[in-house]
N, C-alpha and C positions, 0 to 999 in steps of 0.2 A: 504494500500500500504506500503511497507513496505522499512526501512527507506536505499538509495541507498549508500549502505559502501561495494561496491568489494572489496575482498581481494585479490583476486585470477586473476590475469590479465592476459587477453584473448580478441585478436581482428581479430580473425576472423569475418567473416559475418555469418557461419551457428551458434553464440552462441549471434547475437544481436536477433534474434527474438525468442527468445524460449519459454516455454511455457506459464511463468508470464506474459510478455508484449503481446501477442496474446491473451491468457485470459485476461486480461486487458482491451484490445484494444474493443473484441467481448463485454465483458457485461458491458462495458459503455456503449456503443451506447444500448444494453437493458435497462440498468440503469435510463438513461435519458429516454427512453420509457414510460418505465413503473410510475417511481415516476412523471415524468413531466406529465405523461395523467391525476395521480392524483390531483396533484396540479392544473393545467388547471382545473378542477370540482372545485375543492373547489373557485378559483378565480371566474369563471362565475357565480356559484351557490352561489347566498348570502346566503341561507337558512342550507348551508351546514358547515358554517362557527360559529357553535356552541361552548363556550367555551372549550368540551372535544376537539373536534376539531384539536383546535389551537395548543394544543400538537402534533398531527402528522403532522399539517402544519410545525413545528417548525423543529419534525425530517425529516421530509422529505425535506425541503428546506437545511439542515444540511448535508445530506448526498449529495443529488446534488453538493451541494458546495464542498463536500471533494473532487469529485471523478473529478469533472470538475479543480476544482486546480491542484490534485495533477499528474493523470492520463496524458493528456497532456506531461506536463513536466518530466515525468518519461518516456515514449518514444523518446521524443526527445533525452533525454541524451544518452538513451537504443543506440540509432543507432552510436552513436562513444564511444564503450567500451575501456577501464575495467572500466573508472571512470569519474565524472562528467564533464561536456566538455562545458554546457552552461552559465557558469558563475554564481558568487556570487550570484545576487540581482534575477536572478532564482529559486538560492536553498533556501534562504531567505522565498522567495513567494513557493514553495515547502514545506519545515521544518512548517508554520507557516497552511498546510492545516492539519497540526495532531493536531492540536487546535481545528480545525475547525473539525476533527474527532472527538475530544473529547467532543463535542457538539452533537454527534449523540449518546455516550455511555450516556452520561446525558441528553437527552431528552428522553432515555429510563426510566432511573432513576424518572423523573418527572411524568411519565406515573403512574407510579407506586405510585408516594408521592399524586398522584389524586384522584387513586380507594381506596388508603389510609381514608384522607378525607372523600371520599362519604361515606363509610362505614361506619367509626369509629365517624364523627359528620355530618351526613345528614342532620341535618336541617341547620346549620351553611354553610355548603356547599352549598345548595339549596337558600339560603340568601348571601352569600356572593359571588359566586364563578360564576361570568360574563364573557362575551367576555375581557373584562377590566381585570379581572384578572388574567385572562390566559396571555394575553400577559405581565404583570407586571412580573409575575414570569418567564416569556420566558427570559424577557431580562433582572431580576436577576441572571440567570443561564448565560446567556450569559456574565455578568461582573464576576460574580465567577469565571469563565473560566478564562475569561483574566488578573485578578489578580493573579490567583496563575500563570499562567504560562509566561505573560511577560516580569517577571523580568529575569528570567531563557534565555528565547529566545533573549532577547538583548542582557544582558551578553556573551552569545554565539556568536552571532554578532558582537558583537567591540573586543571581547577579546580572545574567546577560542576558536573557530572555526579554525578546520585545513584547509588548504588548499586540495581543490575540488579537484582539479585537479589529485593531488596525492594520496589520501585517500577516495573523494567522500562526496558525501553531505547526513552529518548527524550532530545530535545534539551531541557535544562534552561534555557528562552528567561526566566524570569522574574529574573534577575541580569544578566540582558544585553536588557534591552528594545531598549532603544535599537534595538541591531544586530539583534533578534527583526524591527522593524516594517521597518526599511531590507531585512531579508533579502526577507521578504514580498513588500514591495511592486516591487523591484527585478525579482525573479528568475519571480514570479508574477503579480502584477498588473497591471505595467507591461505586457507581452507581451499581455497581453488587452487591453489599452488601446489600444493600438497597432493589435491587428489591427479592435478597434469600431472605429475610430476611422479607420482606411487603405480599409475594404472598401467602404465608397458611393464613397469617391474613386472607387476603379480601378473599380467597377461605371458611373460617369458616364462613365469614360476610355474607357473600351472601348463603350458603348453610343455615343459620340461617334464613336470611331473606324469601328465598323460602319455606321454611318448615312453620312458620308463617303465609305465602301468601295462602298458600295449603290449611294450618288449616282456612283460611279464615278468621281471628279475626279479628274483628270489635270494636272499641273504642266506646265511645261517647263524642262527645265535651263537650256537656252540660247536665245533665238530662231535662233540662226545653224551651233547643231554641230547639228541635227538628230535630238539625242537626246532621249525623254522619259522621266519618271522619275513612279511612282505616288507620289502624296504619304507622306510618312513616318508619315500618323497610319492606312494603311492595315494595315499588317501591321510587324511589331515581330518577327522572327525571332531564335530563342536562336543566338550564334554558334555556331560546331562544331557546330550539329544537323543531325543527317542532311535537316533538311529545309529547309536554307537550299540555294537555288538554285531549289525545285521552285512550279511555278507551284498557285494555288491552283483553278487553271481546268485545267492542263496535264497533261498524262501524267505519272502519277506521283504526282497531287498529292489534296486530300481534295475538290477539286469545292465545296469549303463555306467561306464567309469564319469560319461560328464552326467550323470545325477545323481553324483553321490552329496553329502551336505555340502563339503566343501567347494562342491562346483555350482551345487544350487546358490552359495554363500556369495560366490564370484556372478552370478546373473544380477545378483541384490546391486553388488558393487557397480555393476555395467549399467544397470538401470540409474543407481542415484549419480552418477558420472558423467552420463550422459545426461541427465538431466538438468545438473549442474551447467552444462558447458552449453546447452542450448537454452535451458528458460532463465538462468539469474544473468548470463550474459548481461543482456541488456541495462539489466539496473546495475550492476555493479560497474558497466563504465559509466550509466550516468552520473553515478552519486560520487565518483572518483572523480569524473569532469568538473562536476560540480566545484570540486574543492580549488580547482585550477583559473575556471573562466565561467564565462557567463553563458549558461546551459536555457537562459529562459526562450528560446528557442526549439529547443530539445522534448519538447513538452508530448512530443508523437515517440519519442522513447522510451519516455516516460511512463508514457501510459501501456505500451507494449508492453514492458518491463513488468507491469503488474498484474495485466493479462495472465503473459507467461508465467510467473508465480503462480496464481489461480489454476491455472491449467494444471501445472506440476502435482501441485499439492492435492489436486484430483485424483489426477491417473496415477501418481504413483502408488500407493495405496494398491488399488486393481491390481498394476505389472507387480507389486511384490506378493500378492496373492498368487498370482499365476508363477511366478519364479520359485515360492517355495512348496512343497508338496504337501507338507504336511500341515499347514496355513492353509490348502488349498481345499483340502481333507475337511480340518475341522469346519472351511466357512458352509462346503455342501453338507456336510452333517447336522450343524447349527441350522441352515435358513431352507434346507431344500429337502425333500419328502425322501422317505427311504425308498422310495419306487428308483426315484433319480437317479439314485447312484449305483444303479444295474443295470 
């Protein structure tokens, strides 16, 4: 959503509803559809609630939250234009749901520093990396957030913040550079950085590991205990997932080296990745331009940028229903008759 600074004052009623607040308005109420039927599964479903998991618990409860903060209150103001009209300690609880956005760009980012991980030290992963540590890291990502960017958003608050009424409610970033570019690039940039920069890794990692799988090599633990062990770069299992034990040949199992979890885990990655690099595009050069030159121009980017958001925070939800099987399981068993699913 994008941050309400009218320049251009206009109060008629055929330019309160125009296309942003009507798009807006249509794909929350999908938004909450969709991410909340998600979440509803993983809440009912204990078995569902795997440490990779917790990472799209994390985004998806991130993005609810932005859209449910900010969406609301951006209607409201919408119906008595040019400028903000509901008061202070509204824009306040407004300005502080793009924090609460930037929670959804860096649970992307974590997605990523995951299949990171599995790949680069699977056995270490496979040992260390529980339901416990996932959320450890959720909610170090969540104080990162609110260190770099509280100090900035009070500041703003008691000090540099213009008056709403006249200007509209946005973050007054030109007395606080400084903190304006650190915020940027921290909470936005970086997390794109990271996932360009993580995703040919693990696409090599894993295309190495399938190739190995294929060749079918086989270690031995011991010459003399009689045991033999598939090599470790074969399959990377999330612990606590229902599908650690189940052979990928075996009863039970998907018959397919790419739908084992770990390959399902890498669809999740390719979707939020890609997602990443097609729908936040937009906004995060705008609001980077922003900090440089004068973007009021820009305002068909702008409003793309938001779109694209909207759309995202739709479909993803869907593709990661369809990417993971047993998410996929629980949602026809949940919503769809037992005739269904034979």
């Amino acid at each position: 959503m994008p941050e309400r600074n009218t320049s251009t004052p206009s109060t008629t009623i055929d330019n309160v509803w125009t296309f942003i607040p009507v798009c807006s308005l249509v794909l929350l109420v999908l938004l909450i559809l969709t991410n909340g039927t998600v979440l509803y599964l993983f809440l009912r479903h204990s078995h569902l609630r795997t440490p990779f998991n917790i990472y799209l618990i994390n985004l998806l409860t991130a993005r609810v939250l932005t859209q449910l903060i900010q969406v609301p209150l951006y209607l409201a103001a919408n119906l008595r234009p040019p400028h903000w009209s509901i008061g202070r300690p509204a824009c306040t609880v407004y300005l502080y749901g793009f924090f609460i956005q930037s929670g959804v760009c860096n649970a992307h980012g974590l997605i990523s520093i995951n299949r990171l991980w599995a790949v680069l030290r699977p056995i270490s992963y496979r040992r260390l990396h529980t339901k416990r540590t996932a959320c450890i890291i959720c909610g170090i990502m969540w104080l990162y957030i609110h260190a770099i960017t509280l100090p900035g958003f009070i500041a703003d608050a008691l000090y540099h913040r213009l008056p709403e009424e006249q200007h509209g409610c946005f973050l007054n970033k030109g007395p606080q550079l400084g903190w304006a570019y650190m915020h940027q690039f921290a909470d936005f940039s970086l997390p794109v950085l990271v996932m360009v920069l993580a995703y040919p890794v693990i696409c090599y990692k894993m295309w190495t590991r399938g190739a190995v799988a294929r060749r079918g090599r086989i270690q031995p633990l011991s010459s003399t205990s009689g045991v033999m062990v598939v090599s470790y770069h074969e399959k990377v299992t999330e612990p606590n997932s229902p599908d650690v034990g189940r052979s990928s040949n075996g009863a039970g199992g998907d018959g397919d080296q790419r739908n084992t979890p770990s390959w399902r885990s890498f669809w999740v990655l390719t979707i939020a990745t890609v997602g990443m690099l097609v729908f936040w595009m937009p906004s995060n050069v705008f609001y980077t331009a922003q900090m440089f030159q004068d973007v009021s121009r820009w305002t068909g980017l702008a409003d793309a940028g938001t779109v694209l958001l909207f759309v995202e925070s739709v479909t993803d939800p869907i593709l990661f229903t369809l990417a993971l099987r047993d998410l996929r399981t629980a949602f026809m068993r949940t919503f769809c008759s037992t005739n269904s699913l034979h």
